[in-house]
N, C-alpha and C positions, 0 to 999 in steps of 0.2 A: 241598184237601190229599188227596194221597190215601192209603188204607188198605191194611192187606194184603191184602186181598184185590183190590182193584183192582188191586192193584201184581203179582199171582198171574194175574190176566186179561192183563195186558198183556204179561207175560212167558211165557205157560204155554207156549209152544212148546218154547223153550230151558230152561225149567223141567224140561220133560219129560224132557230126557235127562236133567238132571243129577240125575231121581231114578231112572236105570233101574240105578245101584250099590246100590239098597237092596233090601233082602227083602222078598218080597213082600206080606208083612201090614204091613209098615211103609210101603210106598210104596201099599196100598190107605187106609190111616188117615191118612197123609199127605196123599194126594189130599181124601180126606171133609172132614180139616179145612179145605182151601184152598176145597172146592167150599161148605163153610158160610157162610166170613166171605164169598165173593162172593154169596152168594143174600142175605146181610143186606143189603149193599153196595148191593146189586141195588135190594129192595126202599127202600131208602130216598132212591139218585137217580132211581127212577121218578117218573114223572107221576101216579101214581095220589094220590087225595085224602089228605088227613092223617089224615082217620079210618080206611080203607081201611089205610094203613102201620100205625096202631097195631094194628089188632084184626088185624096180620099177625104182628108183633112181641108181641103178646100171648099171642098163638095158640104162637110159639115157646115161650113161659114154660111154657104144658100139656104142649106135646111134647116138653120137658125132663123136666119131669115124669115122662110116660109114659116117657121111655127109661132114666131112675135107680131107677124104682119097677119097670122090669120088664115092663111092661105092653108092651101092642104100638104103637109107635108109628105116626103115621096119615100122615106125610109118606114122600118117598123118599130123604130127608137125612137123617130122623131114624131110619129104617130102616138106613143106612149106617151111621151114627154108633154105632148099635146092636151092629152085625156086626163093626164094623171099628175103632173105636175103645175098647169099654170093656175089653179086655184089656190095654191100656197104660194101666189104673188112671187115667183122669183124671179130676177132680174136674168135679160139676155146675158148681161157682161158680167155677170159669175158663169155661167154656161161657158161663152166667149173665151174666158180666163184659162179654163182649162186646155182648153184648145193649144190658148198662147205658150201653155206649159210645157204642151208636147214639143211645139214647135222649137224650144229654146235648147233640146237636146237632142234635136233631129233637122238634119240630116248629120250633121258634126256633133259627135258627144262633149257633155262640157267636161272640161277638165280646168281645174281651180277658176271656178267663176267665183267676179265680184260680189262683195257683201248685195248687190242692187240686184245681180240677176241670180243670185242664189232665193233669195225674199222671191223673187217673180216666181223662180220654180217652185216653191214651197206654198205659196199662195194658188195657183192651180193645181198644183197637185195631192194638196193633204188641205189647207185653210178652208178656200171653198168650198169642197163637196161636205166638210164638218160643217160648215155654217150653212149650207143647203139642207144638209139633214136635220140641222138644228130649227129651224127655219119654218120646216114641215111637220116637224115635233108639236111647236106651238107655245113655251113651256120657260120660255124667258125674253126679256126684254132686249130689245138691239145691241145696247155697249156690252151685257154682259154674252150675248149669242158672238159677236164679234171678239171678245176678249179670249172666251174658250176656245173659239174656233182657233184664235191665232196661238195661244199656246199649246195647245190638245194638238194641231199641225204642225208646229215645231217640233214638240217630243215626239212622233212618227217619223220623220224625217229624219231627225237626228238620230235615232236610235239605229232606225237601217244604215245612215251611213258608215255609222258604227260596227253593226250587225257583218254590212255584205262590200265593205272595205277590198275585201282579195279581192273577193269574183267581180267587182264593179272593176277594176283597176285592169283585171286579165281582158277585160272587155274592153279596155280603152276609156273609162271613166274616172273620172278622180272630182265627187262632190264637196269634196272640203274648200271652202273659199279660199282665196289667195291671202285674203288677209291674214289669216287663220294659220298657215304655215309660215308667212311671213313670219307672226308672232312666234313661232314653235321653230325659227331658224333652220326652216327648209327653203332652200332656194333652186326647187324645180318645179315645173307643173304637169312635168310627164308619170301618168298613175304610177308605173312600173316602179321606178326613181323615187317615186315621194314616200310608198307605204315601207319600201327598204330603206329609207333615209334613220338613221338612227332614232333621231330626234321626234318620228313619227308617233310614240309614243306620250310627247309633249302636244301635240294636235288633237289625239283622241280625249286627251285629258279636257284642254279645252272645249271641244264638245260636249266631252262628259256632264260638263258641270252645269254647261248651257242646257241639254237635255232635262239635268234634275231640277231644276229649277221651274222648267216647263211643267215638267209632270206634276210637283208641290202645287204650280199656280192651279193645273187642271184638275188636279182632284177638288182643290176644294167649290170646284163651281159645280163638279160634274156631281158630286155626292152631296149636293145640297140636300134636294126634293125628288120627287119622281118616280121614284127607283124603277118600274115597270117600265114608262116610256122613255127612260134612256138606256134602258140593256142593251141595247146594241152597240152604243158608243161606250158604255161600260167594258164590254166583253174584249172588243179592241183595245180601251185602254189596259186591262187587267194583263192580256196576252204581249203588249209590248212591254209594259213595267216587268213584266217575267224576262221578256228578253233580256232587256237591260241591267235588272239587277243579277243573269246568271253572269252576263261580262263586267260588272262590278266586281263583282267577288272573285272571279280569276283575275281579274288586273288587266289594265289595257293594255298591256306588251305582247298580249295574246290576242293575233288575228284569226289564226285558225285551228280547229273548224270551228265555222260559226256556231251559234249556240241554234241549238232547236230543241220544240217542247215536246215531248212525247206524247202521243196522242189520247192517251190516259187522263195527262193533263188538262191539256185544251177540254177535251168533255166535262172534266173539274171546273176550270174556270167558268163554260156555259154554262153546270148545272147550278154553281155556286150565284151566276149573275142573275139567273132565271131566278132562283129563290132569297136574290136578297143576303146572301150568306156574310157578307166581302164586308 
């Protein structure tokens, strides 16, 4: 599955324009946060040893520290984060959160996590950094920056698990909760076993519908107003609702290959987000 920040690497080109609408302090705080969640990202599909990732991951917990306490922090992220994010007031314990994100599928990958630690991971890993950039944006009021955040995270989330189901599974992951299969009458939680399990098809479905529902709530908050200073979160949402509805229309019995957009497209979508087209 992948996270925002991977999802920020693999789009940053087209990303880019679509934050060249924002002010400057907001598209440098913007930037820091996207170049965060991929340095975690980074550090955790590395090769390096698992003691090596923690005492990296650890190491961020003090330079948290050092950057809320004041002090001078000792990285060039955590320097940034310094400079460029603590004027849009955001909280340690979303930073924090992200952290605890990683930690919850590292060192042991999850495989059918509960409905509790499934929300944890989706809350650091797609909720947060949405509602960080929402946050910095400037451009709505708390329940509704919090509303979006948690369903515009949801339909990211669910859509990869959807999207990269095989390759997560080959990897030893399996993100679909236990409840989740439970209901769809699988009764295993090893990846390999559960996406062959017949009935696998009754799980994505379930998701499926959790996903649209997500997306329905998130459109209508993300296409209120604004249209310039949300293009960025626009451009993501436009490029997963792609995803999702090209595996709508083949039908969930179809895991592979995954769907990907042609790069024609993705420029479509950025040219279309920059100008308002959508």
């Amino acid at each position: 599955m992948n996270t925002i920040g991977q999802v920020i690497g693999k789009h940053r080109i087209t990303l880019f324009w679509c934050l060249r609408g924002l002010k400057k302090a907001q598209r440098e705080a913007v930037y820091t946060l996207f170049s965060f969640c991929r340095h975690i990202d980074t550090i955790i599909k590395s090769q390096m040893s698992t003691a090596s990732k923690l005492d990296l991951l650890n190491a961020w917990k003090l330079e948290l520290d050092n950057i809320y306490e004041k002090k001078v922090p000792a990285t060039k992220i955590g320097r940034k984060i310094y400079k460029n994010c603590m004027r849009f007031k955001i909280q340690k314990e979303d930073f924090s959160r992200i952290l605890e994100a990683a930690l919850l599928d590292f060192p042991k990958p999850i495989q059918a996590p509960s409905n509790e630690v499934f929300e944890a991971y989706c809350e650091g890993f797609a909720i947060v950094p949405i509602y960080i950039t929402l946050l910095i944006l400037g451009i709505m009021n708390e329940p509704k920056m919090r509303l979006l955040a948690k369903n515009f995270g949801k339909a990211l989330i669910l859509t990869d698990i959807l999207r990269n189901i095989k390759e997560d599974a080959l990897r030893g992951h399996l993100y679909i909760q236990k409840e989740v299969l439970q209901k769809a009458e699988i009764n295993t939680t090893d990846p390999m076993a559960a996406i062959t399990d017949a009935n696998i098809i009754h799980a994505r479905e379930i998701l499926a519908k959790q996903a649209a529902i997500c997306f329905q709530k998130t459109y209508k908050l993300l296409f209120m107003k604004n249209g310039k200073v949300l293009r960025p979160l626009r451009f993501v949402f436009h490029t997963y609702k792609k995803y999702f509805d090209m595996m709508q229309s083949r039908g969930w019995e179809i895991m592979s290959p995954k769907p990907e957009i042609k790069k024609i497209d993705k420029i479509a979508i950025a040219l279309n987000t920059i100008f308002d087209k959508y």
